[in-house]
C-alpha positions as CSV (number, residue, x, y, z in Angstrom):
1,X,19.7,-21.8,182.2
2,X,19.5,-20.6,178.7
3,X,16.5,-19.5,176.6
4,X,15.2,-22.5,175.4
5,X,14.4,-22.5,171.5
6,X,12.3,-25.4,171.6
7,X,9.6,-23.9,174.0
8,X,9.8,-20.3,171.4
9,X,8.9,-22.6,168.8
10,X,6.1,-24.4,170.3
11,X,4.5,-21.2,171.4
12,X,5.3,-19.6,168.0
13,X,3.0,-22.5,166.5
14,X,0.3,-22.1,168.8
15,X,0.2,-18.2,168.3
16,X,0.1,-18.8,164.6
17,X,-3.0,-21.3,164.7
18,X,-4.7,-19.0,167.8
19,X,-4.9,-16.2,164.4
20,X,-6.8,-18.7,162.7
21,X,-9.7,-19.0,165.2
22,X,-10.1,-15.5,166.1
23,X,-10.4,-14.5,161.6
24,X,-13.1,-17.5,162.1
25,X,-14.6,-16.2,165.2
26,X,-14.8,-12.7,163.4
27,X,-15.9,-13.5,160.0
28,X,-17.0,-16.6,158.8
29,X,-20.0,-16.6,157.3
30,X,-21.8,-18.9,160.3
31,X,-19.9,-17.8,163.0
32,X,-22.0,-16.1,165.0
33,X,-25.1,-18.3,164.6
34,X,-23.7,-21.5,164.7
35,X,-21.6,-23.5,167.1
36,X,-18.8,-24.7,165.3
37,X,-18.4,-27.9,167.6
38,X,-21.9,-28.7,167.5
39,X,-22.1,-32.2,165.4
40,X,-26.1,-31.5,164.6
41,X,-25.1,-27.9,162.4
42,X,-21.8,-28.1,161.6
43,X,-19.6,-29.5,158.9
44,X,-16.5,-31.4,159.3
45,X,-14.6,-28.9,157.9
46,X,-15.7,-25.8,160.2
47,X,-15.3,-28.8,163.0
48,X,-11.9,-29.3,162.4
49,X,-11.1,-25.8,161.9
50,X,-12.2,-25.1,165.4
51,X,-10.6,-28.0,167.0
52,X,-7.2,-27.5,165.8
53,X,-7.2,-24.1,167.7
54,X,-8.0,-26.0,171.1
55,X,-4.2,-26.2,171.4
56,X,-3.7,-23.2,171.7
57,X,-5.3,-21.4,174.9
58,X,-3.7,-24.8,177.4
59,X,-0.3,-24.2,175.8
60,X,0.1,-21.5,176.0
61,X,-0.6,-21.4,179.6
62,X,1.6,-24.3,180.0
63,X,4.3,-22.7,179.0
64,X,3.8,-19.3,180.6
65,X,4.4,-22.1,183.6
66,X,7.5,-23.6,182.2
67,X,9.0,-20.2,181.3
68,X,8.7,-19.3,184.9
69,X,10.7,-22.1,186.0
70,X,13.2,-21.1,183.3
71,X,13.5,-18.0,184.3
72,X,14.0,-18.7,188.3
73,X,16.5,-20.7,187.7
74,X,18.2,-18.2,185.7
75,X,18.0,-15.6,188.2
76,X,18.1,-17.8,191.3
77,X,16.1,-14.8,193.5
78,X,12.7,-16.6,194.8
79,X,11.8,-13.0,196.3
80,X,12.5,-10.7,192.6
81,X,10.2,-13.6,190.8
82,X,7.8,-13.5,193.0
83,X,7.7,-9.8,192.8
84,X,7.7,-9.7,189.2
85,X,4.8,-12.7,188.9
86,X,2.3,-10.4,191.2
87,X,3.2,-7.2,189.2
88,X,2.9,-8.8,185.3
89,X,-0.4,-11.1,187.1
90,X,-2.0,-7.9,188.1
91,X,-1.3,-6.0,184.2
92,X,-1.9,-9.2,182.3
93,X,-5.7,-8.7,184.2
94,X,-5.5,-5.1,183.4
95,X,-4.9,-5.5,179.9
96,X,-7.5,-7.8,179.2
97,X,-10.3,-5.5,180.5
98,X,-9.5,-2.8,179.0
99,X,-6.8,-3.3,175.6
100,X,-7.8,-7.1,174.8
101,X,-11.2,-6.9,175.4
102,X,-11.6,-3.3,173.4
103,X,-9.5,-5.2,171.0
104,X,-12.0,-8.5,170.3
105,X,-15.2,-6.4,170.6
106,X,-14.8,-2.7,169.8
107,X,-17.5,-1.5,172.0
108,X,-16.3,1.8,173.9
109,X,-19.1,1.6,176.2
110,X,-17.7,-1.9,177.4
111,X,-20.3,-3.6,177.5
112,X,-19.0,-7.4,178.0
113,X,-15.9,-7.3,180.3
114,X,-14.5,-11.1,179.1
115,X,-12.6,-12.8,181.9
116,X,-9.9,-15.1,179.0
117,X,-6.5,-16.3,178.7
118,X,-4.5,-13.4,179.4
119,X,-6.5,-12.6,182.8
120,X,-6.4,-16.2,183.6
121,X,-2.3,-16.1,183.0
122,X,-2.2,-13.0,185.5
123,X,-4.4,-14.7,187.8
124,X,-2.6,-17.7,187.8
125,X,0.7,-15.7,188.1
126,X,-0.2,-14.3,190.9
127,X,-1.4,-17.3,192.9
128,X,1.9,-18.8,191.5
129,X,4.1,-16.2,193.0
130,X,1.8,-16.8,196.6
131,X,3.4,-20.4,196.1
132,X,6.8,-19.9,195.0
133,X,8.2,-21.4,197.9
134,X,7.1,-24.8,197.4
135,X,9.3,-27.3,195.5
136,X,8.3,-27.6,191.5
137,X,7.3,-31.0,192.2
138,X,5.0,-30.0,194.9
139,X,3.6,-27.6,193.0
140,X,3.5,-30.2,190.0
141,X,1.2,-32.2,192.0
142,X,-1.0,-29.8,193.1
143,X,-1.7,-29.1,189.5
144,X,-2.2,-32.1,188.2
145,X,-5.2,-33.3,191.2
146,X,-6.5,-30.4,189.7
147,X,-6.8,-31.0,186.5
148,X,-7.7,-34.8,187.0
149,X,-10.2,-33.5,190.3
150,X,-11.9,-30.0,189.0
151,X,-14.4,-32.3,187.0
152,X,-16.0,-33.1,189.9
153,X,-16.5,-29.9,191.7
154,X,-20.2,-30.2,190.2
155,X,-21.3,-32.9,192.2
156,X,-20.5,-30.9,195.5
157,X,-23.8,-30.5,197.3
158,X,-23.7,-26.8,197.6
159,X,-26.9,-25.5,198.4
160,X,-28.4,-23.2,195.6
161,X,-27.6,-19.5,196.0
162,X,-25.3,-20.5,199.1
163,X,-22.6,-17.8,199.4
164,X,-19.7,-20.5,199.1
165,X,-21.4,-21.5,195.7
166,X,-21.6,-18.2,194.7
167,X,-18.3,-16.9,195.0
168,X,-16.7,-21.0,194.2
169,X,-18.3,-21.2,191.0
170,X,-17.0,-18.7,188.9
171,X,-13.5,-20.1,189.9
172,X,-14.4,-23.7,188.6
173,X,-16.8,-22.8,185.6
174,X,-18.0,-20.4,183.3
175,X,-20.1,-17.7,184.6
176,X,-21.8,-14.6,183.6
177,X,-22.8,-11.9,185.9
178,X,-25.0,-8.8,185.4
179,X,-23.5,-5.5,186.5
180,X,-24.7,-2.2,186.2
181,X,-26.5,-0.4,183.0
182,X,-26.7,-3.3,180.9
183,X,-22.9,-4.7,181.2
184,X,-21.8,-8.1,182.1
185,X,-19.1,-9.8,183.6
186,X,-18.1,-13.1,181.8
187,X,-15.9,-15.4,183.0
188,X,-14.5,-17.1,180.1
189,X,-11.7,-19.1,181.3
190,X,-12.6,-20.3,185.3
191,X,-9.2,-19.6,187.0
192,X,-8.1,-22.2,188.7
193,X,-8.7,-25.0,186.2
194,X,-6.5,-23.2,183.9
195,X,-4.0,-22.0,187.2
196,X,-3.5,-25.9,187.7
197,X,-2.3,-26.5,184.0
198,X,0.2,-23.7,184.9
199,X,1.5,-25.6,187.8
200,X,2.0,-28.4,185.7
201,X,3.8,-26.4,183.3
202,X,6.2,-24.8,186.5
203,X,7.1,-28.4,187.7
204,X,7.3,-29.6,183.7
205,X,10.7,-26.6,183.6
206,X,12.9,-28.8,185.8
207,X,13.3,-31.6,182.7
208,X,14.8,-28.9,180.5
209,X,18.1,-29.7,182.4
210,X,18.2,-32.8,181.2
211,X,20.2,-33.2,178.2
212,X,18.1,-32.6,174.5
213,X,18.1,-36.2,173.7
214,X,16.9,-37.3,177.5
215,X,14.4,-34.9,177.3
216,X,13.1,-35.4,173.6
217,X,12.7,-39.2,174.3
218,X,11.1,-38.2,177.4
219,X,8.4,-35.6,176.0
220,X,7.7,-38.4,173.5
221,X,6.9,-41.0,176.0
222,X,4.8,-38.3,177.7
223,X,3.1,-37.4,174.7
224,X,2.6,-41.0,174.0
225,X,1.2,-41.7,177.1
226,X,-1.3,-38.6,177.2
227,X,-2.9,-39.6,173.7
228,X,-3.5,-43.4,174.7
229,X,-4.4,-42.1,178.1
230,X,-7.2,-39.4,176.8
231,X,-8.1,-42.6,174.3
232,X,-8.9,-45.0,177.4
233,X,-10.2,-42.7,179.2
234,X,-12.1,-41.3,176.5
235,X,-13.7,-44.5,175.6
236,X,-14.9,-45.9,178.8
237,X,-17.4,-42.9,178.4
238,X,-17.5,-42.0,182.2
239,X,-15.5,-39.4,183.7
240,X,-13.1,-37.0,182.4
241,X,-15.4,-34.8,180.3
242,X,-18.7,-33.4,180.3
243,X,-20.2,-34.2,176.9
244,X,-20.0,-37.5,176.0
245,X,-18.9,-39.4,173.0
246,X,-21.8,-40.9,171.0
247,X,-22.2,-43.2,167.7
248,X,-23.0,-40.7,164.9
249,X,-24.5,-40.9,161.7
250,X,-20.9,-41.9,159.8
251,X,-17.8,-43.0,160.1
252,X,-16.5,-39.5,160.4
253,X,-18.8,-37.5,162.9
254,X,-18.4,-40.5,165.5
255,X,-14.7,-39.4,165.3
256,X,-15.9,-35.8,165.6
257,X,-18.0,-36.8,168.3
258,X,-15.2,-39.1,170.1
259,X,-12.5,-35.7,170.0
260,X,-15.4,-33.4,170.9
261,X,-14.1,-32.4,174.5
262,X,-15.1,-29.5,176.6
263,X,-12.7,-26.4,176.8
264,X,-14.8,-24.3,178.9
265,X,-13.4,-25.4,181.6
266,X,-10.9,-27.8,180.4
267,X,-12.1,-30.9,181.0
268,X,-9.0,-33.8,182.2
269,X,-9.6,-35.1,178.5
270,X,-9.2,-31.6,176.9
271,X,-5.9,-31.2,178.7
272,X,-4.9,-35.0,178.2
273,X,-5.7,-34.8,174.2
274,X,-4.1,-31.0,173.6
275,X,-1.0,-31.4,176.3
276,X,0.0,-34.7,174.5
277,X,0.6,-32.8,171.3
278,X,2.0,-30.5,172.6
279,X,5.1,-32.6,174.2
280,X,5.4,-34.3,171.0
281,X,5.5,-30.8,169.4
282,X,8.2,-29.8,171.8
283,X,10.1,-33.3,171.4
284,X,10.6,-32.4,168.0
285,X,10.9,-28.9,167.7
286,X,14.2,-28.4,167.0
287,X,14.2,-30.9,163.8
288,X,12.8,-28.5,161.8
289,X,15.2,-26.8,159.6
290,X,16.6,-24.0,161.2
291,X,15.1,-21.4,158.6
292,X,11.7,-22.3,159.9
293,X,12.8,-22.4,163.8
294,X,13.6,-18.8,163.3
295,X,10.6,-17.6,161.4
296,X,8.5,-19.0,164.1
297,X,10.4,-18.4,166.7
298,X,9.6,-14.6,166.0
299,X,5.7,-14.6,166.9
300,X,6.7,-17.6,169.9
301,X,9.3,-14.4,171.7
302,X,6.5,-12.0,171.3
303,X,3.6,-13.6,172.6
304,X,1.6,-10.5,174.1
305,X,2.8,-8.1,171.5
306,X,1.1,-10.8,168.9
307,X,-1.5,-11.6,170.8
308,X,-2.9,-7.9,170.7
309,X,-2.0,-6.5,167.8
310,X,-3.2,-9.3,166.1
311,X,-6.8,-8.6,167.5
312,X,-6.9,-5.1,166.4
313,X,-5.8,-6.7,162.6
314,X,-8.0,-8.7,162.1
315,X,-11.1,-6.6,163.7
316,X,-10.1,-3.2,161.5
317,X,-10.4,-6.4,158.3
318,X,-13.4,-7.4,159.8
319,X,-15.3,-3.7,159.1
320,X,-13.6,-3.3,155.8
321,X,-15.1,-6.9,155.3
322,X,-18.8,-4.9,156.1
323,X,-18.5,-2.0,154.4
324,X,-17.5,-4.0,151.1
325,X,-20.8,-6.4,151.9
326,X,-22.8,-2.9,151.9
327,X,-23.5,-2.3,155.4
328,X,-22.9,1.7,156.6
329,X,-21.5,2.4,159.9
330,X,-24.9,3.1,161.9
331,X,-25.6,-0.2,161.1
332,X,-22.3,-1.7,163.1
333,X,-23.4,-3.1,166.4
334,X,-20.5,-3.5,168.8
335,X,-22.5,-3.5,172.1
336,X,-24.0,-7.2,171.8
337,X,-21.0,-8.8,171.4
338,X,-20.9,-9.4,167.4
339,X,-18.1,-7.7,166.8
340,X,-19.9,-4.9,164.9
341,X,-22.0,-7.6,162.5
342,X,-25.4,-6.7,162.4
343,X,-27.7,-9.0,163.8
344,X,-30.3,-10.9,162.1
345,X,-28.5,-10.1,158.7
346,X,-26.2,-12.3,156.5
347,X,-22.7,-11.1,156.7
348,X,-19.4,-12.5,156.7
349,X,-17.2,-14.8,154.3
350,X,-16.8,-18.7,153.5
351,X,-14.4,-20.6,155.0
352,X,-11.8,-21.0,152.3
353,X,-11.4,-16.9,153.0
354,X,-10.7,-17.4,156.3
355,X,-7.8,-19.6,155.6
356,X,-6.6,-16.7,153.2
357,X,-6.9,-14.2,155.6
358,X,-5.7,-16.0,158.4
359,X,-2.1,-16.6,156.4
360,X,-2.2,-13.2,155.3
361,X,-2.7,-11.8,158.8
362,X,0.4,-13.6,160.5
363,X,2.5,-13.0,157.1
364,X,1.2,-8.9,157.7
365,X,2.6,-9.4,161.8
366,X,5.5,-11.2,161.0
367,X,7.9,-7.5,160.5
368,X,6.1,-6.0,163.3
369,X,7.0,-9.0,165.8
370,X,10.5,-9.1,164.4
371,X,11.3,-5.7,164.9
372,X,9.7,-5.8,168.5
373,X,11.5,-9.0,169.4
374,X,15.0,-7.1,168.3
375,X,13.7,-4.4,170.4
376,X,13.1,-6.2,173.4
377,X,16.6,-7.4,173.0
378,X,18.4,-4.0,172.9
379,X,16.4,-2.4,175.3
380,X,16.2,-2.9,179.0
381,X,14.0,-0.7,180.5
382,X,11.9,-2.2,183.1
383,X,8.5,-1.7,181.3
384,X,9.6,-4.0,178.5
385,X,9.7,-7.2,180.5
386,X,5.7,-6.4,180.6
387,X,5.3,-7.1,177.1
């Protein structure tokens, strides 16, 4: 099977909004005081800004899943995948403990070792390579009664401090554990919620041998059917997500408060809202003109090579952003997890710069990602397929 341009683009999108919430996360004005999804502080605006970017961290994993598929097929060698799966699982997990997560915080002692998406990729490659064996549809199923199930791994009985809670917890939520000299181990993204959107994803790679216009009008029934879905679900006001809706003050933060799902973990209505734009997104993908497919194509061929560099970007802006507010270097504090902003002290920009900044930071990556993509091409040493 061919490289399929449509999935490029969908992941280019995705790797050009994720920019958007990490400037935000970095250095707006409120962003490390506030909670941006919180309907009692924030504005709609801020809100929105945040929400748009909970498309990217499921997608993405999604279609790390599909490009497995797509790439088995291609080689037809169950044994060489799986081999391949366990080595990349076991760097992706590397990298974000050391590069990624040196990257986000800038803290050489490493004081915060964050468990996020790239970990939870190799993790879930890993465990995907374990199950290679299966049929995609199989392995389809198994991901989706997790994604539909994990909400209720809460209401187990598990006796508090029981081992089996202990060690079963950080796989199904967020969890931070004290180490040694003041460190801490955060896990972000919980495994095997985000390991069963992957599956999904795996199975989701056999419809890209249908024919484009069978598999268009079938990603737009999907996508269809996973908005109206969430929306039902969603309304009933039962299951499916943590924090429920509520009638707000206006019109508007009832909205807020209806779309307000949980990403950490993703809730079934996190993955039902953000999955259904995303098959729409892939259904029509390829009627953009072609001069935009290939500009975005170049960050959606370079995902990791984006993904890091872009971090390092925007967190070299983010002290040229302090020392122009006035702040000296002694004053930087990387160790609590602010990203060098001091604490207890105004810093950072409005948000209107952080929409400026975030276009001017995938505009700065766009050469870099091209000329790597073209390198990639040419080149086939075996280290490249790592990056």
């Amino acid at each position: 099977m061919k490289r399929e341009n449509s999935v490029d683009i969908v992941r280019g999108i995705v790797m050009i909004i994720m920019a958007l919430d990490h400037v935000r996360d970095l250095m707006h004005v409120d962003s490390i005081n506030l909670n941006p999804t919180d309907l009692t502080t924030t504005t709609p605006a801020v809100f929105l800004t945040r929400w748009i970017t909970h498309l990217c961290a499921p997608i993405f994993v999604f279609l790390a899943g599909t490009s497995v598929y797509l790439s088995l097929q291609r080689k037809n060698n169950t044994a060489q995948t799986q081999s391949y799966l366990v080595k990349r699982g076991f760097w992706l997990i590397f990298l974000e403990f050391t590069v990624v997560n040196f990257g986000l915080f800038f803290d050489i002692g490493f004081h915060t070792l964050l468990f996020e998406v790239i970990a939870a990729i190799g993790f879930g490659f890993i465990l995907l390579a374990l199950l290679l064996k299966l049929k995609a549809k199989q392995l389809g199923v198994i991901g989706l009664l997790i994604i539909f199930c994990h909400n209720l791994t809460p209401l187990i009985p598990f006796q508090e401090g029981s081992v089996l809670k202990t060690i079963l917890t950080p796989l199904f939520n967020p969890t931070a554990i004290p180490l040694f000299a003041g460190k801490v181990f955060v896990m972000g993204y919980p495994p095997i919620p985000w390991f069963g959107i992957m599956l999904v994803g795996f199975s989701f790679g056999r419809y890209f041998q249908l024919s484009k216009e069978e598999r268009n009008q079938l990603f737009i029934r999907l996508g269809v059917g996973s908005l109206l879905l969430f929306s039902v679900v969603r309304f009933v006001n039962i299951y499916g997500d943590s924090a429920l809706w509520s009638t707000q003050k206006e019109a508007l933060f009832t909205l807020m408060s209806f779309i307000n799902v949980t990403k950490y973990p993703p809730s079934l209505l996190f993955c039902l809202v953000t999955l259904g734009i995303m098959f729409l997104l892939l259904a029509f993908a390829d009627r953009f003109s072609q001069k935009i497919q290939n500009h975005i194509m170049v960050y959606g061929r370079t995902p990791l090579f984006y993904f890091i560099v872009h971090f390092y970007v925007i967190h070299t802006i983010t002290l040229f952003m302090l020392f122009l507010q006035g702040f000296d270097a002694q004053q930087f504090e990387f160790a609590s997890g602010t990203f060098g902003r001091p604490k207890g002290v105004e810093s950072g920009l409005p948000l209107w710069t952080i929409y400026i900044l975030w276009i001017s930071v995938v505009l700065l990556l766009y050469k870099p990602c091209q000329w790597f993509g073209a390198y990639k091409t040419k080149n086939q040493k075996w280290w490249i397929r790592y990056l």
